[in-house]
Every structure is written in C-alpha cells, then in structure tokens.
MDTraj code that builds the backbone (N, CA, C; nanometers):
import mdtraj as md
import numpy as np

residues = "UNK UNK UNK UNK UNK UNK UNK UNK UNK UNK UNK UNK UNK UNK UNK UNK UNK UNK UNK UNK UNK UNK UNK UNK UNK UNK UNK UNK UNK UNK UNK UNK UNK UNK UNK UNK UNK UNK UNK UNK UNK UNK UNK UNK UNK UNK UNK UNK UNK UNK UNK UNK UNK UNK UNK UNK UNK UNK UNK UNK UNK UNK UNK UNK UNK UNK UNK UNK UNK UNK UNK UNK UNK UNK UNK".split()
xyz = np.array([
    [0.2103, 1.1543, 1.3523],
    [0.3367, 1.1107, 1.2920],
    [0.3697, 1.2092, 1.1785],
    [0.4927, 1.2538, 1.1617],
    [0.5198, 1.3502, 1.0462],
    [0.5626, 1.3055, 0.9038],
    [0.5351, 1.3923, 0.8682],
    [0.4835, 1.3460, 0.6809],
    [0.6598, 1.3327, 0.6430],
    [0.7143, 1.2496, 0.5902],
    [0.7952, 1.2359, 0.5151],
    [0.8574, 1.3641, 0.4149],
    [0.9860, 1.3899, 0.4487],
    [1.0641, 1.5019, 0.3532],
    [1.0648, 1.4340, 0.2238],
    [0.9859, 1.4277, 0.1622],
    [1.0273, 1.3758, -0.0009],
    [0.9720, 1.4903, -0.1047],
    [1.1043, 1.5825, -0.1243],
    [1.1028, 1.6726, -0.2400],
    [0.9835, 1.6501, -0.3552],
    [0.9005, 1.7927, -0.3235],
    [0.7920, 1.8012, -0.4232],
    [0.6769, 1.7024, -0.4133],
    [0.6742, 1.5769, -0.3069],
    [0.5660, 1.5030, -0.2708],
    [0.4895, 1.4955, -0.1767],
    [0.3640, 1.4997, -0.1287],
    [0.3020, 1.4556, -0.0190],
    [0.2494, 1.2854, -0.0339],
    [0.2843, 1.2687, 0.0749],
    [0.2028, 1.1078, 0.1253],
    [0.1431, 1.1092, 0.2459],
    [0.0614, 1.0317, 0.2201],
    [-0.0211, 0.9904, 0.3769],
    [0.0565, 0.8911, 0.4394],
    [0.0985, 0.8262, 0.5818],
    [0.2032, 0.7184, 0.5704],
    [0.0609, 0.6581, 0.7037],
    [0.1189, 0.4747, 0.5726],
    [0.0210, 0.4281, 0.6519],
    [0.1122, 0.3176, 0.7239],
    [0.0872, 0.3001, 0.8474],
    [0.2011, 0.2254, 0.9682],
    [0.1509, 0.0956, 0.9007],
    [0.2614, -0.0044, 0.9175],
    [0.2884, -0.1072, 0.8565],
    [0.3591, -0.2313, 0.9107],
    [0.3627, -0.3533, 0.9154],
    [0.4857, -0.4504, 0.9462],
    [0.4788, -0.5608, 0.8058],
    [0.6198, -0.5346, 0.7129],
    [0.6184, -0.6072, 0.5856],
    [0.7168, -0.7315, 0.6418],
    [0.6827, -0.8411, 0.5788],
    [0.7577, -0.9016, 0.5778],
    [0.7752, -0.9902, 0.4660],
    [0.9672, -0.9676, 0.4000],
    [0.9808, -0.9890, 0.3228],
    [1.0117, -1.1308, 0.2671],
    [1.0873, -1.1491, 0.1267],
    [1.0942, -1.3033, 0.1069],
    [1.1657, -1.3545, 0.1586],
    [1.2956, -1.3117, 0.1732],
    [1.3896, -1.3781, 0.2164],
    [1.3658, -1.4056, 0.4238],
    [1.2674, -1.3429, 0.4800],
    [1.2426, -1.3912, 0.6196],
    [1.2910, -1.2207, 0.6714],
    [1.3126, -1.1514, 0.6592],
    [1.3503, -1.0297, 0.6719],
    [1.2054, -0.9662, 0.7494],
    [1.1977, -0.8702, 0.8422],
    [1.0807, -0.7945, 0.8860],
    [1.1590, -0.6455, 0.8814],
    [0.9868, -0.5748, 0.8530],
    [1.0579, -0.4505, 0.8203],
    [0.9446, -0.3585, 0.9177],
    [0.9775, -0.2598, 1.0022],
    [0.8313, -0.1858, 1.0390],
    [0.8747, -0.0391, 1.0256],
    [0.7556, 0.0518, 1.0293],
    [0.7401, 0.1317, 0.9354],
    [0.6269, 0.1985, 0.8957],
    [0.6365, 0.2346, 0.7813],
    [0.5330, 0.3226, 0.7059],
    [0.5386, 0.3178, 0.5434],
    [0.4058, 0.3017, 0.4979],
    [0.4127, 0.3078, 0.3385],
    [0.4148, 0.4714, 0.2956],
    [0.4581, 0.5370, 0.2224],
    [0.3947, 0.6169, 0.1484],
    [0.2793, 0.5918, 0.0814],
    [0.1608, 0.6796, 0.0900],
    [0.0719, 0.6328, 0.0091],
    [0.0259, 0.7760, -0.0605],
    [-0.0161, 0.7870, -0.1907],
    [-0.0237, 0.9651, -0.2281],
    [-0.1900, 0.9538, -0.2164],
    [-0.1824, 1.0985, -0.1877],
    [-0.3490, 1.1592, -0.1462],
    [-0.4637, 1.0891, -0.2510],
    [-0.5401, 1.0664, -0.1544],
    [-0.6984, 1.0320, -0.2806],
    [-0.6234, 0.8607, -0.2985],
    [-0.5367, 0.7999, -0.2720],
    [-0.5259, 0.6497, -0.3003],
    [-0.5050, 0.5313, -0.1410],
    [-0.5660, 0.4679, -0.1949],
    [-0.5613, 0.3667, -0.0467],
    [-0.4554, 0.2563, -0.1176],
    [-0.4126, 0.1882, 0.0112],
    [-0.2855, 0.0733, -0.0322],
    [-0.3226, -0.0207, -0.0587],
    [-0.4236, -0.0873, -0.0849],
    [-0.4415, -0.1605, -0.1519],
    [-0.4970, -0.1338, -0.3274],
    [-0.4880, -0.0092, -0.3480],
    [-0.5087, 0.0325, -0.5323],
    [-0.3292, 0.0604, -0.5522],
    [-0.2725, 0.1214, -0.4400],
    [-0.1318, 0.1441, -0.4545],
    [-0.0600, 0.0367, -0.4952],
    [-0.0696, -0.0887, -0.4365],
    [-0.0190, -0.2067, -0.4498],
    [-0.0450, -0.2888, -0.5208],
    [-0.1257, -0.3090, -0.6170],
    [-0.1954, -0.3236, -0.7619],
    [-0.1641, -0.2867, -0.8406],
    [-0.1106, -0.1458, -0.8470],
    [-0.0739, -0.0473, -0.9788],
    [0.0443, -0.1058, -1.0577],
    [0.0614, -0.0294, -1.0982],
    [0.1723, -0.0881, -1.1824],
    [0.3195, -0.0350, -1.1662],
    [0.3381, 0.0206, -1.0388],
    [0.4936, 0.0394, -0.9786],
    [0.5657, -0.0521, -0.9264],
    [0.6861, -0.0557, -0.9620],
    [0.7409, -0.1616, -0.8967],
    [0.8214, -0.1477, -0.7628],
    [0.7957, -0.0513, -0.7533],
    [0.8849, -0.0045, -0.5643],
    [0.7738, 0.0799, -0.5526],
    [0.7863, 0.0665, -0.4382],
    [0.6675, 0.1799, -0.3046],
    [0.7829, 0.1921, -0.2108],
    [0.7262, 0.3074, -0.1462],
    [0.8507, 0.4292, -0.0905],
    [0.7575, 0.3714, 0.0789],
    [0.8722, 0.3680, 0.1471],
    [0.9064, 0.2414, 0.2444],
    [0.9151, 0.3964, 0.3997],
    [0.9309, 0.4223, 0.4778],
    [0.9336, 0.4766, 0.5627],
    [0.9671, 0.4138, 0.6989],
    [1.1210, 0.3499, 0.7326],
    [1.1165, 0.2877, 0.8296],
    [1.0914, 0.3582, 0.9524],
    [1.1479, 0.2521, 1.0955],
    [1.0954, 0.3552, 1.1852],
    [1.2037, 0.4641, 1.2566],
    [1.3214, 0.4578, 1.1674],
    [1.3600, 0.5982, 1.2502],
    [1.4007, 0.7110, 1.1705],
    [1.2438, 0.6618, 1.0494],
    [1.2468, 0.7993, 0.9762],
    [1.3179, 0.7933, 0.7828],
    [1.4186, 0.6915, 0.7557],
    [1.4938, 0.6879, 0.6964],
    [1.4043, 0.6299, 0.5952],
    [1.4195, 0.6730, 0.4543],
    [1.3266, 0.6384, 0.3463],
    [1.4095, 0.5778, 0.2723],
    [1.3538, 0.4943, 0.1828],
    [1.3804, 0.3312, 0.0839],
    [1.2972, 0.3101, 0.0168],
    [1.3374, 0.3314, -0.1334],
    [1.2347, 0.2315, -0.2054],
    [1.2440, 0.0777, -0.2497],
    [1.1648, 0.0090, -0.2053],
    [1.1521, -0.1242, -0.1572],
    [1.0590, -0.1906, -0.2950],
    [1.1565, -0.2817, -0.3561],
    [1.0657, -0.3381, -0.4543],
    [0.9861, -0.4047, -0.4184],
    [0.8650, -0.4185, -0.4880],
    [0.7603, -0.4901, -0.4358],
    [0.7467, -0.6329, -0.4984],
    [0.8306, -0.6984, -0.5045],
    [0.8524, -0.8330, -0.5779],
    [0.9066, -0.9184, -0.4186],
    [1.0042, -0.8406, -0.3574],
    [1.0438, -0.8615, -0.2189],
    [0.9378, -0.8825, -0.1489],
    [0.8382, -0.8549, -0.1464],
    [0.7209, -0.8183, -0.0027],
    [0.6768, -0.9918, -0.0397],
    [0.6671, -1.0383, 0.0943],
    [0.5825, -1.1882, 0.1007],
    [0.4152, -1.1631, 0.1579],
    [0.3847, -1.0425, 0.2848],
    [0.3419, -0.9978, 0.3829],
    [0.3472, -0.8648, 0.4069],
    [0.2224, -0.7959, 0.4027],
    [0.2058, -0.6834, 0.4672],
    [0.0682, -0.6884, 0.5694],
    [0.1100, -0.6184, 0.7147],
    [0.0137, -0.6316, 0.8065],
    [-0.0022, -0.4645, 0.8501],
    [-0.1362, -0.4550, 0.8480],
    [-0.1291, -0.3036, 0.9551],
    [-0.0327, -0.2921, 1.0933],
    [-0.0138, -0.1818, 1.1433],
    [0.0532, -0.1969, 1.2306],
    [-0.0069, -0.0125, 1.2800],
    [-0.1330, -0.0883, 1.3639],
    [-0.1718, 0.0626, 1.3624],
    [-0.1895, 0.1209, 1.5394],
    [-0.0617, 0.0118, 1.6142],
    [-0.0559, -0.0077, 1.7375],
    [0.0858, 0.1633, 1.7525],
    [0.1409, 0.2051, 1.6634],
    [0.2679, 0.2899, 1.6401],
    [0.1696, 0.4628, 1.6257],
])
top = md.Topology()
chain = top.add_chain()
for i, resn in enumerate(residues, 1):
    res = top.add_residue(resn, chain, resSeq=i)
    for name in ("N", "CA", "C"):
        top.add_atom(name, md.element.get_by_symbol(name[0]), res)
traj = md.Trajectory(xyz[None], top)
C-alpha cells in the first residue's frame, strides 16, 4: 500500500475500520509516524490523527469522534 503524500512527513499506515460516535463507519488507514505503534499514538496527547481513507483522500479526524477502532488487516 503506498505511503501517503503528506508534505515533509513519513507514516507507516496502519489499515483500520473506525467507528465513530455518531454511528458513522470509516475504513482506511491511520497514519502512524516511524518508531510509534497506535496504541502510544492514541494516548498521546493529539487531538486529531491523520485518517487515510480508502480512496486515498486524507482527513484529520478528531479523536473525541472515534467510539471504535478495529484492525482491518484483511485490505
């Protein structure tokens, strides 16, 4: 899968299915930056994580929204 165009950044993108509060599903990919796993990512103290849906199109997605995150390592 190819790395995300995000000026001056690398991420690892880890495949994903979020689902949000309002009943919303999202699938996809997290950004995650080198040397960090998503679950220290999602702890930290950011309040959006950079979202990678699936036809490529990037979003940062507050993380107050997320109810559910599942691997999705079938993609």
């Amino acid at each position: 899968m190819p790395k995300p165009s995000v000026p001056e950044l690398e991420h690892d993108l880890v495949p994903v299915i979020i689902n949000l509060e309002d009943g919303d599903m999202l699938t996809g990919s997290i950004c995650v930056p080198p040397a960090t796993n998503l679950g220290d990512m999602l702890n930290g103290p950011d309040l959006f994580i950079l979202f990678q849906d699936d036809s490529g199109g990037l979003i940062y997605l507050a993380q107050k929204t997320i109810a559910a995150i599942r691997s999705n390592k079938n993609t």
